[in-house]
C-alpha positions as semicolon CSV with decimal commas, in nm:
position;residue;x (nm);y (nm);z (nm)
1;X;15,997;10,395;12,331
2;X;15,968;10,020;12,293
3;X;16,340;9,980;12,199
4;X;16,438;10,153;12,524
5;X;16,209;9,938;12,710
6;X;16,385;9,657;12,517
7;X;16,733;9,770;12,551
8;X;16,680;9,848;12,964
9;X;16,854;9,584;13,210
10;X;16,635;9,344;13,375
11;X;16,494;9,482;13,739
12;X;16,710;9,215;13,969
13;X;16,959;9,306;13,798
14;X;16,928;9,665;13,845
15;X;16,852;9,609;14,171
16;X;17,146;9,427;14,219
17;X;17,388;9,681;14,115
18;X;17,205;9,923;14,277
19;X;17,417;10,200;14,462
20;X;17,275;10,536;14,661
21;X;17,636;10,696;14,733
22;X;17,559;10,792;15,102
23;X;17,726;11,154;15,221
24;X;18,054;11,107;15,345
25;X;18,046;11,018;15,744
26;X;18,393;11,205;15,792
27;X;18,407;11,130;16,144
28;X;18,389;10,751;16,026
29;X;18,659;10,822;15,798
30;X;18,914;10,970;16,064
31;X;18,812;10,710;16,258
32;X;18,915;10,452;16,058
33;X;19,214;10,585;15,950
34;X;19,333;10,635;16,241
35;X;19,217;10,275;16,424
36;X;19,327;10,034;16,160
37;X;19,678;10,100;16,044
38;X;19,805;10,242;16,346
39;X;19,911;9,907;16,526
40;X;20,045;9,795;16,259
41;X;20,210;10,170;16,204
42;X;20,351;10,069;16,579
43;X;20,478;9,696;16,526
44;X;20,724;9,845;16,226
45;X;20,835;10,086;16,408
46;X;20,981;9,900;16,673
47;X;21,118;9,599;16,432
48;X;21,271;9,842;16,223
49;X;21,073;9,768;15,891
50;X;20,855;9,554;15,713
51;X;21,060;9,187;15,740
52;X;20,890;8,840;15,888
53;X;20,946;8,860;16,305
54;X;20,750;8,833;16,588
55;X;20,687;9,220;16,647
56;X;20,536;9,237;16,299
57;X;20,325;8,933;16,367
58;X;20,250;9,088;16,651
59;X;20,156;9,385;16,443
60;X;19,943;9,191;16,207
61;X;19,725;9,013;16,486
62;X;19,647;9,351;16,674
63;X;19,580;9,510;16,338
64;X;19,286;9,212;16,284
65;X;19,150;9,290;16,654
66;X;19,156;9,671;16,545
67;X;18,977;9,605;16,235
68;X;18,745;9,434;16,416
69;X;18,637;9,606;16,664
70;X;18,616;9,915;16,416
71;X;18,408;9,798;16,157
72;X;18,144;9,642;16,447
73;X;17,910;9,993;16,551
74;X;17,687;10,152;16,366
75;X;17,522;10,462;16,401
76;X;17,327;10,470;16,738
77;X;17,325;10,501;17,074
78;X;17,646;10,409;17,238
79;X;17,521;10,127;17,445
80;X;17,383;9,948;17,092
81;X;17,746;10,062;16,967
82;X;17,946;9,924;17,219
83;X;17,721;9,568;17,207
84;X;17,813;9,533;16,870
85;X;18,189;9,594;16,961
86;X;18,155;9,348;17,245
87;X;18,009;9,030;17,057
88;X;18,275;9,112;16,763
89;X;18,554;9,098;17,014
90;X;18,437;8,792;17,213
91;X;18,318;8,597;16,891
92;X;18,667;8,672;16,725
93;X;18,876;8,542;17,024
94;X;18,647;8,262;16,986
95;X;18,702;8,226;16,664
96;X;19,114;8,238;16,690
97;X;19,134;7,973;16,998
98;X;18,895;7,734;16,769
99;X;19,061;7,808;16,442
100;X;19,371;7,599;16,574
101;X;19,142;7,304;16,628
102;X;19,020;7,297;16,254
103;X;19,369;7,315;16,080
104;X;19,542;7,011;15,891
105;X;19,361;6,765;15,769
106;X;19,101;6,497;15,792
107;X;18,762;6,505;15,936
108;X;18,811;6,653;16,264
109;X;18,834;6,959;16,112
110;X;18,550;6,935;15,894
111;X;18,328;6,841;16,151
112;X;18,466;7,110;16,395
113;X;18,375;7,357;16,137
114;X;18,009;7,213;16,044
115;X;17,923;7,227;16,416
116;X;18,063;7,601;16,474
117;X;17,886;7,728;16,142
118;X;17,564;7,538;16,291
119;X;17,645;7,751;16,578
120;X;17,711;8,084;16,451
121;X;17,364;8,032;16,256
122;X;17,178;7,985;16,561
123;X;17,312;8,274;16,763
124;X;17,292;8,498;16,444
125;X;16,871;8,519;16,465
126;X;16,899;8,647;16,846
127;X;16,974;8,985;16,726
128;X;17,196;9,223;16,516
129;X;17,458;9,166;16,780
130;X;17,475;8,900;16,758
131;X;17,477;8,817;16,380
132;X;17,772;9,016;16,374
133;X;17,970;8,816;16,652
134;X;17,853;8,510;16,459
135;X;17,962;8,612;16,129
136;X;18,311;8,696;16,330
137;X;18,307;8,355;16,497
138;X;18,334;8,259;16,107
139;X;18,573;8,491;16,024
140;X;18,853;8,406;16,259
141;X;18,804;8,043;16,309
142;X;18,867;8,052;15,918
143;X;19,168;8,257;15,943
144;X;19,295;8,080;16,242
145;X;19,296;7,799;16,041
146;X;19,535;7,837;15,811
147;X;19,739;8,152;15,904
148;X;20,078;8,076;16,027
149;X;20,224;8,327;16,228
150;X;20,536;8,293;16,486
151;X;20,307;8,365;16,804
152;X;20,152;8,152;17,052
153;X;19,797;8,103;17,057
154;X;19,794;8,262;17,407
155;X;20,003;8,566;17,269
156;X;19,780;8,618;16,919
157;X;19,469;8,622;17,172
158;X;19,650;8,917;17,355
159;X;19,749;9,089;17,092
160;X;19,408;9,103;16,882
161;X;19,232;9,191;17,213
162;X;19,496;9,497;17,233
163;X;19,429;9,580;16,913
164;X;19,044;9,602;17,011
165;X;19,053;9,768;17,325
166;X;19,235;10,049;17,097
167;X;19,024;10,050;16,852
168;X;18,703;10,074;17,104
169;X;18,871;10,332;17,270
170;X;18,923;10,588;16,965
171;X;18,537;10,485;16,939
172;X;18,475;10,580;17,248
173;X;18,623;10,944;17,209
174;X;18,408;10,984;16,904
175;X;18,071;10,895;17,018
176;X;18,178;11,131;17,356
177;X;18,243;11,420;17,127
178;X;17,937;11,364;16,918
179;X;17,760;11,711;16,928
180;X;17,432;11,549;16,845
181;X;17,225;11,235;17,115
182;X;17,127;10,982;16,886
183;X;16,861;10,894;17,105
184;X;16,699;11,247;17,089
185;X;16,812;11,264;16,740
186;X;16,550;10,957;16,682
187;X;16,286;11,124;16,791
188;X;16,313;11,448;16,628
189;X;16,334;11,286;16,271
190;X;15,981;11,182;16,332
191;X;15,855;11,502;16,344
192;X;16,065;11,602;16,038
193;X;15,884;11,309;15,878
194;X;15,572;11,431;15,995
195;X;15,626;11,737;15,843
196;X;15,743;11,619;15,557
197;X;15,403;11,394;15,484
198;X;15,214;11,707;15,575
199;X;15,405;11,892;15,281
200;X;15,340;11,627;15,070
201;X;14,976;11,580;15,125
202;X;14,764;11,559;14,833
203;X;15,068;11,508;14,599
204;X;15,232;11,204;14,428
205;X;15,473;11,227;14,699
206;X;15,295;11,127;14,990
207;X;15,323;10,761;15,000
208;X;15,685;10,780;15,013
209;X;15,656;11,065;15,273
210;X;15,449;10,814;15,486
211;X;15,655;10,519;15,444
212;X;15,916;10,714;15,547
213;X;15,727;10,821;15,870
214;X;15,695;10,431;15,957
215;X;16,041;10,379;15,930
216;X;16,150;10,694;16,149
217;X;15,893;10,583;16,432
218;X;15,998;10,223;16,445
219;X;16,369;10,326;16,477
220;X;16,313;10,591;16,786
221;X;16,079;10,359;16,950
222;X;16,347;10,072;16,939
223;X;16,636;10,325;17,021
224;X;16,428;10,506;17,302
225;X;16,292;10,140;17,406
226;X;16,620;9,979;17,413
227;X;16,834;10,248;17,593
228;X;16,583;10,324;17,843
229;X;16,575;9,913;17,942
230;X;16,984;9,945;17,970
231;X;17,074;10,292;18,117
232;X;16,980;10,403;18,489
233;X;17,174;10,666;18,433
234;X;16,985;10,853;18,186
235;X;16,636;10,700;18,243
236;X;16,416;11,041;18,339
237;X;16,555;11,148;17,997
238;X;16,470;10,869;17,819
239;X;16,164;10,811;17,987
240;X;16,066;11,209;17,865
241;X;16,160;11,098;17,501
242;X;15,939;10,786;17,495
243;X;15,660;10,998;17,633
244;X;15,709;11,253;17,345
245;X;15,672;10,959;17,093
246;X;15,366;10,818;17,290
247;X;15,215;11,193;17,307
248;X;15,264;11,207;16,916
249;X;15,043;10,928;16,822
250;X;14,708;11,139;16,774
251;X;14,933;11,402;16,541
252;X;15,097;11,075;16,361
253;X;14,754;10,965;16,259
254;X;14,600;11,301;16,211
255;X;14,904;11,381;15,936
256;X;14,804;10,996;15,796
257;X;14,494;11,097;15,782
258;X;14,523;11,429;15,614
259;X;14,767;11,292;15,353
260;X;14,530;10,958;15,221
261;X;14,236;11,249;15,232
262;X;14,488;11,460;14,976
263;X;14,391;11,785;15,253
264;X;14,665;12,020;15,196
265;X;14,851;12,109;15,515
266;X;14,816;12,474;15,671
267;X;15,146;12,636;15,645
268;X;15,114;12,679;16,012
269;X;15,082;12,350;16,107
270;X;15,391;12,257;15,924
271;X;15,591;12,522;16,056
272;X;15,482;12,436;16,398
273;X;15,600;12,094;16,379
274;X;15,927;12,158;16,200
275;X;15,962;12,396;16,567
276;X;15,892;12,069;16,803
277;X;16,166;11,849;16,580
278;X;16,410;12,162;16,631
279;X;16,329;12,174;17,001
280;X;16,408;11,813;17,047
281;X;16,686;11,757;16,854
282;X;16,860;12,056;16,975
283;X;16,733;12,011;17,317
284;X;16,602;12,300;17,408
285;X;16,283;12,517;17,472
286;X;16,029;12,540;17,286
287;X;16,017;12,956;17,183
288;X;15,721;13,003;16,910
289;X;15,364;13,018;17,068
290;X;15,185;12,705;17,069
291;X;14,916;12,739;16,776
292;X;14,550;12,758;16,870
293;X;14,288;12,526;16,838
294;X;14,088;12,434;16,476
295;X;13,709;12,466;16,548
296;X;13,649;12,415;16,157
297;X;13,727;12,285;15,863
298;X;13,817;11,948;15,689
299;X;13,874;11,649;16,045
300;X;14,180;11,550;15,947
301;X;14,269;11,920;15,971
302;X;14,142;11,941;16,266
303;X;14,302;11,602;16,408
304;X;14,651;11,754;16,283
305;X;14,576;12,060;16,493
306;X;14,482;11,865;16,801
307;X;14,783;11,633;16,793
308;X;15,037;11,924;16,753
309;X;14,886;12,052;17,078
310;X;14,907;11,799;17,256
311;X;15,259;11,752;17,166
312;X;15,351;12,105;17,214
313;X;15,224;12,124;17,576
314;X;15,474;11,768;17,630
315;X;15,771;11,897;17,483
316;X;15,726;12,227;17,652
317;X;15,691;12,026;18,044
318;X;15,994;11,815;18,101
319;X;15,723;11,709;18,391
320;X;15,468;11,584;18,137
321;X;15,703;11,437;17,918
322;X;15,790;11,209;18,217
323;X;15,425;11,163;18,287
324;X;15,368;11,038;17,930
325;X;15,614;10,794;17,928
326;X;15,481;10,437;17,898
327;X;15,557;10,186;18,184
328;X;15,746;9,901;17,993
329;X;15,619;9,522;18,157
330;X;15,845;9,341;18,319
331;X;15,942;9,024;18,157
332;X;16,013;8,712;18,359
333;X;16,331;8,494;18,277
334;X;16,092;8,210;18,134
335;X;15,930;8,440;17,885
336;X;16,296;8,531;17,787
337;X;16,435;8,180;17,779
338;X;16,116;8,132;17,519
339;X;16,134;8,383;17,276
340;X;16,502;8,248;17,246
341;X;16,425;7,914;17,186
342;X;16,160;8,048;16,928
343;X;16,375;8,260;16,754
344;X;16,691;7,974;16,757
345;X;16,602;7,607;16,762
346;X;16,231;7,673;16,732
347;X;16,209;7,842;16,432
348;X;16,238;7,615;16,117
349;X;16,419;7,939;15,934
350;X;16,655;7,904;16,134
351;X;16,778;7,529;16,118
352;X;16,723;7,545;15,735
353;X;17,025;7,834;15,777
354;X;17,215;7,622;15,982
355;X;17,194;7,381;15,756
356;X;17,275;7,537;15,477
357;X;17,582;7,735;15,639
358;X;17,705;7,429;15,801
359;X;17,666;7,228;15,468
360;X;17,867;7,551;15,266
361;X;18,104;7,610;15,520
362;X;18,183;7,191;15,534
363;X;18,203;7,191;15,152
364;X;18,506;7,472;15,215
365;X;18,672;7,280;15,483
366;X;18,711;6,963;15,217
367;X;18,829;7,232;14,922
368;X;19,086;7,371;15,159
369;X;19,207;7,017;15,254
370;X;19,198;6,877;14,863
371;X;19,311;7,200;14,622
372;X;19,656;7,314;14,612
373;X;19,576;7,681;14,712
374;X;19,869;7,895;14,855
375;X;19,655;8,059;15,078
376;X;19,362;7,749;15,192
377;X;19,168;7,951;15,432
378;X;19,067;8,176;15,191
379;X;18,813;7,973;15,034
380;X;18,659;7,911;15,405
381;X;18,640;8,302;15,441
382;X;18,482;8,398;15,135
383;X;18,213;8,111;15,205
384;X;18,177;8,284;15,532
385;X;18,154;8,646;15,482
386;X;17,933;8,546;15,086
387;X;17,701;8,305;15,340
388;X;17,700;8,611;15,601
389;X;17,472;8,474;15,889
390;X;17,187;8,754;15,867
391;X;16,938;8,614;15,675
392;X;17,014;8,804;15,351
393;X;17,002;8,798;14,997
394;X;17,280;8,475;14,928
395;X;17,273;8,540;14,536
396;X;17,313;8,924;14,585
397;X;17,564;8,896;14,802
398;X;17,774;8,625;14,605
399;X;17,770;8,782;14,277
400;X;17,883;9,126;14,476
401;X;18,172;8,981;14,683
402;X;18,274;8,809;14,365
403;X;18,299;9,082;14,151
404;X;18,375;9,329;14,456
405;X;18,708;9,105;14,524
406;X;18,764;9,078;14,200
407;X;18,841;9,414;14,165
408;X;18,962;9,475;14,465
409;X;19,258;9,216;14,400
410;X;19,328;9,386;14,127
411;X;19,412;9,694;14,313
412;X;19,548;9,539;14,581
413;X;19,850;9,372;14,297
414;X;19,892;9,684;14,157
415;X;19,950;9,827;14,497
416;X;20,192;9,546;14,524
417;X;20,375;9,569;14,258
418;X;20,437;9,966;14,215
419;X;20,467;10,033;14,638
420;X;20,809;9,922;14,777
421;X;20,771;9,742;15,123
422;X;20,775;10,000;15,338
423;X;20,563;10,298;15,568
424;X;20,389;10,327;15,194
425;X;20,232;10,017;15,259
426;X;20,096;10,175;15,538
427;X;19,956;10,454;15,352
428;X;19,771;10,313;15,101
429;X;19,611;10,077;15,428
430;X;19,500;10,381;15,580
431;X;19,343;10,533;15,246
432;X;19,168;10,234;15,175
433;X;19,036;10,189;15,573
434;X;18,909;10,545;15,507
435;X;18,712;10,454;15,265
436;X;18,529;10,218;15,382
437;X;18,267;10,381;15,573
438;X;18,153;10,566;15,296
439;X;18,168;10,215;15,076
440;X;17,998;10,052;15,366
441;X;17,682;10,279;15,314
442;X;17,708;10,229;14,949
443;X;17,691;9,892;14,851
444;X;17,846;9,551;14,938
445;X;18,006;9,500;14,698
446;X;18,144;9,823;14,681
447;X;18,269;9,757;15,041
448;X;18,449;9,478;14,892
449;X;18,646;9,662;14,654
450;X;18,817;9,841;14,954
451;X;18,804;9,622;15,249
452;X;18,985;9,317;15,011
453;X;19,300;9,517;14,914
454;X;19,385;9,650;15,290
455;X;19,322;9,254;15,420
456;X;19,556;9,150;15,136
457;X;19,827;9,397;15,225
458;X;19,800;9,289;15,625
459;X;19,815;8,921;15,595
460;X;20,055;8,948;15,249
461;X;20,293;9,132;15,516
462;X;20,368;8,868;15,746
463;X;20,362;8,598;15,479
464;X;20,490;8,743;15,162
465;X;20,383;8,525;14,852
466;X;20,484;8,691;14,489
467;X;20,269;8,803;14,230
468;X;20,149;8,434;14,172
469;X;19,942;8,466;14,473
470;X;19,750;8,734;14,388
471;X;19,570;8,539;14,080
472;X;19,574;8,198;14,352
473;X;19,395;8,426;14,558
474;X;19,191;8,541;14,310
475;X;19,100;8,168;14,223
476;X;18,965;8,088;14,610
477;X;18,747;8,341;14,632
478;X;18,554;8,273;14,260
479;X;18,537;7,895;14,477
480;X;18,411;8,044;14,775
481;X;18,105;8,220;14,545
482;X;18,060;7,894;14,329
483;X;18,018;7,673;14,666
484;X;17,776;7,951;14,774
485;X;17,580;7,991;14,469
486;X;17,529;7,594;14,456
487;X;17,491;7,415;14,776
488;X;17,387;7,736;14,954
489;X;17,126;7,885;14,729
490;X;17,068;7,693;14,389
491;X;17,011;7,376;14,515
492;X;16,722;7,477;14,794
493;X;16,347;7,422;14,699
494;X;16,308;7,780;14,890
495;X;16,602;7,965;14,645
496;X;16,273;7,914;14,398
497;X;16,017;8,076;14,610
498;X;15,950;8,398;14,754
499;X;15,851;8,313;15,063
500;X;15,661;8,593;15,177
501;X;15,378;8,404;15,327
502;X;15,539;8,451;15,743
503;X;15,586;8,801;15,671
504;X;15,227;8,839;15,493
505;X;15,031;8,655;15,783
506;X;15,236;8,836;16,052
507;X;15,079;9,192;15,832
508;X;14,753;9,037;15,824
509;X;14,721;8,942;16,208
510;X;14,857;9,292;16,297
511;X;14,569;9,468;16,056
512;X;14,351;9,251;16,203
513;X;14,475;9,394;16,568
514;X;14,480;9,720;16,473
515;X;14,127;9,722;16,344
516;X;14,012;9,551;16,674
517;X;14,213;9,837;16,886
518;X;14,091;10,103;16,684
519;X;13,702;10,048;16,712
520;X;13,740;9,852;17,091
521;X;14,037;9,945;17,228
522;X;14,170;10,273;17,463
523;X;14,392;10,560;17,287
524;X;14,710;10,328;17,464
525;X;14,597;10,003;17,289
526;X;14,512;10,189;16,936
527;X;14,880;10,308;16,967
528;X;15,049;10,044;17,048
529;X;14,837;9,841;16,772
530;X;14,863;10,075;16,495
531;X;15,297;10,078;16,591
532;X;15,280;9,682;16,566
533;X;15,077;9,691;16,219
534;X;15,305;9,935;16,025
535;X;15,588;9,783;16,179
536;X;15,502;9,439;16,075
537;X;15,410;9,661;15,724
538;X;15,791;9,735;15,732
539;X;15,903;9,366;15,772
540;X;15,680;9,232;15,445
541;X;15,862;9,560;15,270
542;X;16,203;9,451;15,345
543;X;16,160;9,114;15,308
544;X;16,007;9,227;14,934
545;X;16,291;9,377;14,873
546;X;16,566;9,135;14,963
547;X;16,411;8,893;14,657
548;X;16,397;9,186;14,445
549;X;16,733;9,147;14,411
550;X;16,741;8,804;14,335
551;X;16,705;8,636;13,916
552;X;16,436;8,566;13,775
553;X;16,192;8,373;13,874
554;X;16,267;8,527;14,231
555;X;16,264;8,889;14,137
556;X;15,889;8,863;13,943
557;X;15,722;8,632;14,175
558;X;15,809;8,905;14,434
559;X;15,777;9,238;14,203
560;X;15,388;9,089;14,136
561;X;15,351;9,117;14,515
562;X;15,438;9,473;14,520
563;X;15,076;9,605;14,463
564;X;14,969;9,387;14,734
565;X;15,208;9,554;14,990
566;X;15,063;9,917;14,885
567;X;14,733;9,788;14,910
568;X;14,803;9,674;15,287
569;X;14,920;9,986;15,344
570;X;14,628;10,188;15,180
571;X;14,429;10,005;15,413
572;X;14,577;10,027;15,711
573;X;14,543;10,469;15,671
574;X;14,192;10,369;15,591
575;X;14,184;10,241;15,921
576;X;14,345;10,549;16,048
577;X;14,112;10,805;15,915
578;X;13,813;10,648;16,030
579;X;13,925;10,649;16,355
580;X;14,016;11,052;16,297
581;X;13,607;11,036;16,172
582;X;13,480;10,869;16,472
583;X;13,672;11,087;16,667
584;X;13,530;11,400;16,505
585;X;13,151;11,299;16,553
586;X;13,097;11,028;16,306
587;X;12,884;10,775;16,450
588;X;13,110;10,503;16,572
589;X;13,075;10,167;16,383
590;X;12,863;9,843;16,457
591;X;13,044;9,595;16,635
592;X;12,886;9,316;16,446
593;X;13,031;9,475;16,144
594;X;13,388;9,506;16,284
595;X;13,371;9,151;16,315
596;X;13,302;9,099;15,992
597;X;13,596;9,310;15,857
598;X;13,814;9,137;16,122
599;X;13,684;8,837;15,957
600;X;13,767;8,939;15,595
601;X;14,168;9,088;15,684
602;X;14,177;8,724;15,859
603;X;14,094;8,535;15,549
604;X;14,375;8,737;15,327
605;X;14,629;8,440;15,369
606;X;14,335;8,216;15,262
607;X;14,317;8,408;14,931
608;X;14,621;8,344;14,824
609;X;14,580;7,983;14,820
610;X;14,202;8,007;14,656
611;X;13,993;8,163;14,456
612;X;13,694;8,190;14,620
613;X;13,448;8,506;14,553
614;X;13,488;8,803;14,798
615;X;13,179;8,792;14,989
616;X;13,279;8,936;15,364
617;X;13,427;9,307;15,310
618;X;13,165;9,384;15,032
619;X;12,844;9,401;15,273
620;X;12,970;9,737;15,489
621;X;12,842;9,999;15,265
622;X;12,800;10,264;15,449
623;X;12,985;10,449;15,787
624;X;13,334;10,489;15,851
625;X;13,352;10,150;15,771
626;X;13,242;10,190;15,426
627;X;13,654;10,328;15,293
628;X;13,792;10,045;15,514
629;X;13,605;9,766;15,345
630;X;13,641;9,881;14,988
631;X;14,038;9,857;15,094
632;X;14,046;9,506;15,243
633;X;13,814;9,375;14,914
634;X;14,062;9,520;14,694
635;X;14,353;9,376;14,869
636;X;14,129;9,020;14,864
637;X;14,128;9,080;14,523
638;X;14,533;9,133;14,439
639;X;14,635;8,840;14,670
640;X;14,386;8,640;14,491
641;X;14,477;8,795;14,112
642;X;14,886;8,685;14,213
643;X;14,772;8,360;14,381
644;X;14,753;8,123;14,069
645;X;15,043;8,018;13,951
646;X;15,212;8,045;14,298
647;X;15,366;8,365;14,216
648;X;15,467;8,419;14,558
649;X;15,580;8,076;14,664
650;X;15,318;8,058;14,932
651;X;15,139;7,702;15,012
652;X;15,245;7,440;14,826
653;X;15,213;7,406;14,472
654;X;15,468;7,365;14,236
655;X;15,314;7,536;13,965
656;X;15,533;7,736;13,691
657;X;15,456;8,105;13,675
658;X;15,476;8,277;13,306
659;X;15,777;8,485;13,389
């Protein structure tokens, strides 16, 4: 047993290479297939074949707008879908018009470079949007930069928006013909979820089953929440969603509840709420009878029976689902202008990217100018895709991309050298376009493998080079990672951290809320708190997981914190279940001692920075309280227990964990 312990692969790097093959999104697929290569398909057509003219560079630049514009939405609803397709559009013409200005050499083109990476960092922490149009502002102005083609600026502008308007048009047609709403969708996983952490109840499985809960609720809210702020047209419907979610909240924490108890479900219960997730997702009437209510029996139980009544009589009124619905606040233009500096120039996160992007991306500018590369730009686009402006892991992503293109080079010479120059060409584009949905969901690198072979057969058609360019390629893109890995990651005092110290006081403050809403607050404000605390739950999860991925010391400076995270969790359903015990007749608690548990979940951060002896928590003994303390003293205890040594990278200290 020890010898397979010994002989297993370190966790980052099992993490790294980590792929969950996705099922196969085959409307995706024909999409793609169809969007990409058909442009191109078009352009050799009319010029006869596959020789250097105008109509195929023509061809080529529409192609890059179609590529675009099809690899921008994501699953969701079609206003988030065609934002996405919007800022990849405008960002890429951007990108082409100020690629021309950063060509030749010298150090206007440096500096023209530096200031739009600085730029596309900024505008990348606004939102997912966004980062996308940012990361295509990158993209293009790298590829405009060194591409030669026989068109007019004016003219390769026109063509790649032609190329996008087609391409958003076939994705138009498919999110039309979608049988299913993704908005309504949303909202009837959560009540597979729910039923899914009833099931599990009092099993091994239940954790997961509620983590999975959190994550279904904070996507419909944001879907339901988003669409309903940008559609008049369908706002009595989406105003009857967001009052199903809102009417849920009492059988969300009832189903909590019941699982961190270990009740098993009824049968009944589970059945019923499998019915409302088939009512809503199919959109129709509810036709099983609504069950009736629990007089006895274990309070969770009881609390799941309550909240699946109250649901049922909202889903079964179109009228109260309306009357549910929340009233969103208004938000003035100054608040807006705010959060936008906060999240931009505000946020020190932020300029450190910018920083480092503009410092990679400058770095790539100089090696473009200074090696003899056939194809310069490359370098600059493998810095920019590898330094992706979203925040992400920079090592995972380097090694990925570099052993992604690696591979996919090597397919994308073979295809060279055993496909003549003609509509086979096209083919193989269109296989490999296929394919990359499916590789999108997989793993980046993965995506790599596919999406570098169909870029090399576009831009190799317009500019052929010979074999020898295929290993010069090759070359630029193990630069692009090496610039990445060094003056982008390695050489940052933070690569060497985990900081997890935002994300852990931002889970802190919103325990701390939720345990203030929860003893003081109305059924709207417990909501709406206990949303904010798993949510903010969520965050300190994925930003755990990003630096799982990373080496060593990285990955187990952020692995110790793992125990923390499921002890912040433990006690936030703590939390939950004494509410579902006040509600069932406990006595409520003394405010005095809510303060003092407020209190304790305030001084978590503190913990991890001292080592001082638990003494707030410990004194509530007895009452509802009583489960909630023990939780908050044992989390006290594990961010104290991975505090020395500055395991996590919070504060300041320098000092060297054992690894």
């Amino acid at each position: 047993m020890a010898r397979e312990r010994s002989l297993r692969a370190p966790a980052w790097l099992e993490e790294l290479v980590r792929t969950t093959p996705p099922p196969i999104p085959w409307r995706d697929v024909v999409r793609f297939a169809i969007a990409i290569p058909t442009p191109l398909a078009v352009a050799v057509f009319v010029g006869g074949g596959i020789h250097p003219s105008k109509v195929l560079g023509a061809g080529v630049l529409t192609t890059m707008g179609a590529l675009a514009a099809t690899l921008a939405p994501q699953p969701g609803p079609l206003r988030d879908q065609v934002r996405r397709v919007t800022a990849a559009i405008g960002f890429g013409v951007v990108g082409l018009v100020i690629g021309r200005y950063a060509s030749g050499g010298g150090w206007v083109p440096v500096v023209v470079i530096a200031l739009i990476s600085a730029v596309a960092a900024l505008i990348s922490s606004v939102n997912s949007a966004l980062s996308l149009g940012a990361l295509n502002l990158l993209v293009y102005t790298a590829l405009a930069s060194g591409l030669v083609t026989p068109l007019s600026t004016p003219a390769e502008v026109a063509c790649f928006l032609t190329g996008a308007v087609w391409a958003t048009l076939i994705t138009l047609v498919q999110a039309l013909t979608q049988a299913s709403d993704p908005d309504r969708t949303a909202v009837a996983a959560v009540f597979t979820r729910i039923a899914e952490l009833l099931t599990a109840s009092g099993t091994p499985l239940a954790e997961e089953a509620r983590r999975a809960l959190t994550t279904a609720l904070n996507a419909a809210y944001d879907r339901v929440i988003r669409s309903r702020s940008h559609s008049a047209g369908r706002s009595r419907e989406l105003s009857e969603l967001a009052g199903v979610l809102n009417a849920a909240a009492p059988l969300v924490e009832g189903a909590v509840a019941a699982a961190r108890a270990g009740v098993p479900a009824d049968p009944g219960d589970v059945a019923a709420v499998q019915a409302l997730g088939t009512s809503l997702g199919d959109a129709r009437e509810v036709t099983a009878e609504r069950p009736p209510p629990l007089q006895d029996g274990h309070p969770a139980r009881r609390a799941v029976r309550h909240g699946i009544r109250l649901v049922w009589n909202v889903v079964g009124d179109p009228e109260e689902r309306a009357g549910a619905a929340a009233i969103r606040p208004e938000v003035s233009l100054r608040s807006r202008v705010r959060e936008l500096a906060d999240r931009t120039l505000a946020s020190a996160e932020s300029r450190s990217f910018a920083v480092r992007l503009a410092l990679c991306m400058s770095i790539a500018e100089v090696a473009r100018q200074v090696l003899p590369t056939q194809r310069p730009y490359w370098v600059l686009l493998t810095v920019a895709i590898v330094l992706k402006p979203d925040f992400g892991s920079v090592f995972t992503r380097a090694v990925q991309r570099g052993a992604g293109t690696l591979l996919g080079v090597l397919l994308g010479s073979a295809i060279l050298a055993f496909l003549p120059r003609n509509s086979w060409l096209l083919v193989a584009m269109a296989v490999f376009a296929a394919i990359l949905p499916w590789a999108r969901g997989a793993n980046f690198g993965l995506f790599s493998v596919f999406q570098t072979p169909m870029i090399i057969l576009l831009l190799d058609l317009s500019l052929p080079g010979g074999p020898a360019l295929v290993g010069a390629r090759l070359i630029d893109t193990l630069i692009g990672c090496a610039i990445v890995l060094v003056f982008g990651y390695l050489l940052w005092p933070q690569t060497w951290r985990a900081p997890l110290d935002e994300a852990l006081r931002a889970s802190a403050l919103a325990l701390d809320a939720f345990v203030d809403a929860a003893f003081t607050g109305d059924h709207a404000e417990r909501r709406r708190a206990r949303r904010r605390n798993y949510r903010a739950l969520t965050e300190l999860q994925t930003q755990l997981q990003r630096r799982l991925a990373e080496p060593p010391p990285i990955s187990t400076r952020a692995a110790a914190w793992w125990p923390v995270i499921v002890q912040l969790e433990r006690t936030s359903d703590a939390v939950t279940e004494a509410v579902i015990a006040t509600r069932s007749g406990e006595p409520a608690p003394d405010l005095a001692q809510v303060a003092v548990l407020r209190r304790a979940i305030r001084r978590l951060e503190d913990d991890a920075r001292t080592h001082d002896v638990p003494d707030d928590a410990e004194i509530l003994a007895d009452g509802v309280l009583a489960p909630v303390a023990r939780e908050v003293d044992a989390a006290r205890r594990l961010v104290r227990e991975n505090a020395p040594g500055r395991r996590d990278g919070l504060g300041t200290s320098d000092t060297t964990p054992e690894d």
